[in-house]
C-alpha positions, 0 to 999 in steps of 0.5 A, spaced: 873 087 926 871 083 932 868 076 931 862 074 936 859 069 938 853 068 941 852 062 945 846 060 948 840 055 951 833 057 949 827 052 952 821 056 949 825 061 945 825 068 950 833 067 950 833 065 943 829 073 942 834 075 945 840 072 942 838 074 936 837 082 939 845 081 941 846 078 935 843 084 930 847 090 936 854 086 935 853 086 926 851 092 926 857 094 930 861 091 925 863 085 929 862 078 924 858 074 928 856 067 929 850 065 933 849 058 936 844 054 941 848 047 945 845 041 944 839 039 946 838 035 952 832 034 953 829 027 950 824 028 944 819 025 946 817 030 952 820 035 948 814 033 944 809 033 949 810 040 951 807 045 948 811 050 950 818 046 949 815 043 942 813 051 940 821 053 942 824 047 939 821 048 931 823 057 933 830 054 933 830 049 927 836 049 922 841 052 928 848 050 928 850 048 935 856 051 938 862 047 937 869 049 941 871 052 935 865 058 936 870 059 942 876 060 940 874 063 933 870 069 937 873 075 940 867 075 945 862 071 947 855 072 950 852 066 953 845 066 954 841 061 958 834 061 961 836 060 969 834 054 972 833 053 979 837 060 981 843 057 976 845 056 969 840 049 964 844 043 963 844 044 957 849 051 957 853 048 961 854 041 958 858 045 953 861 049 958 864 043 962 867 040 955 872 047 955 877 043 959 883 042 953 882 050 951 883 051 959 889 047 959 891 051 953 889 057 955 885 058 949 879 063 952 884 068 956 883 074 954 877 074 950 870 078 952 865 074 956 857 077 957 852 074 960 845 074 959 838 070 962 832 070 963 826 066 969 819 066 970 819 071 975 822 077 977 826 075 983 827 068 980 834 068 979 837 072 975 843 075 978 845 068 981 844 065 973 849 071 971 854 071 977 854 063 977 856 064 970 862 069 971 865 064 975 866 060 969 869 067 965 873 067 971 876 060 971 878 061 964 882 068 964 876 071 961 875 078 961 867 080 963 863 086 960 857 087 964 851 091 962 853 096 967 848 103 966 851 105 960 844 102 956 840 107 957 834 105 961 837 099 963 835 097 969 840 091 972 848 091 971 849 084 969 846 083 962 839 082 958 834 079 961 827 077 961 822 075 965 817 070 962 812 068 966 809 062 970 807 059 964 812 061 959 807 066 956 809 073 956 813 074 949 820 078 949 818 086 948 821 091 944 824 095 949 827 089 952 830 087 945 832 094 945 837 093 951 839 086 948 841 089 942 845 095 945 848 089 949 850 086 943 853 093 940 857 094 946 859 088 946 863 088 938 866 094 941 870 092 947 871 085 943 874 089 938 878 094 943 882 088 947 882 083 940 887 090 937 883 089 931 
């Protein structure tokens, strides 16, 4: 079967529940899977004196980070951020800006790309996030699967999203777990199809 790793940044830990929705479709599709959070960058001091922050930080404890290994192990990868500013955080694209020598070797070409993300508000950039991230995809030779309309119920084409709120405070629901979960199912099937496994 596929292997699939679901990379991602979580703040206060709405795109961590999600990962783990992408992550719970793709093994239960048969996909062998690895579900990894990237450095932190934030210093622990402020992460400390935010409760949000400190909440999502103690959710994710005991999580590997991804390494460039995870990459070239996965057939597909779902890279999950929350959106900052209409764009992906620091902290994802630190680990996207260390892929330089698996470009020069062509080591992510073919492989499955997905994306998903989450913001404060409905129009707080979601789209922009998912798109900024297909570049990305896009400059590696990877192959992108959206969401598309193919989950019953979705309601956007790009991936699993979520919207938590000015404050943080509105939790991941069930039907958004749902989408993220069929997400991940989707994801194992293709990823297998194109590895020929």
């Amino acid at each position: 079967m596929a292997n699939v790793a679901i990379v991602y940044y979580s703040a206060y830990g709405h795109t961590f529940e999600l990962a783990k929705a992408i992550e719970k479709g793709a093994r239960e599709a048969g996909a062998e899977t690895r579900l990894r959070k990237v450095q932190e960058l934030v210093p622990a001091d402020i992460i400390k004196a935010n409760k949000g922050l400190s909440y999502g930080s103690d959710l994710q404890k005991g999580l590997q980070e991804a390494t460039l290994d995870d990459l070239t192990w996965a057939d597909g990868i779902a890279f999950g951020t929350p959106t900052r500013f209409g764009s992906t955080t620091a902290q994802l694209k630190n680990l996207l800006d260390q892929t330089g020598p698996l470009w020069a070797k062509g080591a992510l070409a073919g492989k499955v790309a997905a994306f998903f993300t989450g913001a404060s508000t409905a129009h707080g950039g979601h789209e922009a996030t998912i798109l900024g991230l297909s570049t990305f995809a896009y400059h590696q030779g990877m192959l992108i699967m959206p969401m598309g309309y193919t989950v019953s119920g979705s309601s956007n084409p790009y991936g699993p999203t979520h919207i938590s709120g000015g404050d943080g405070s509105i939790a991941v629901g069930e039907e958004e777990k749902r989408l993220a979960y069929e997400f991940g199912k989707n994801l194992a099937k293709v990823a297998q199809k194109i590895a020929g496994k």
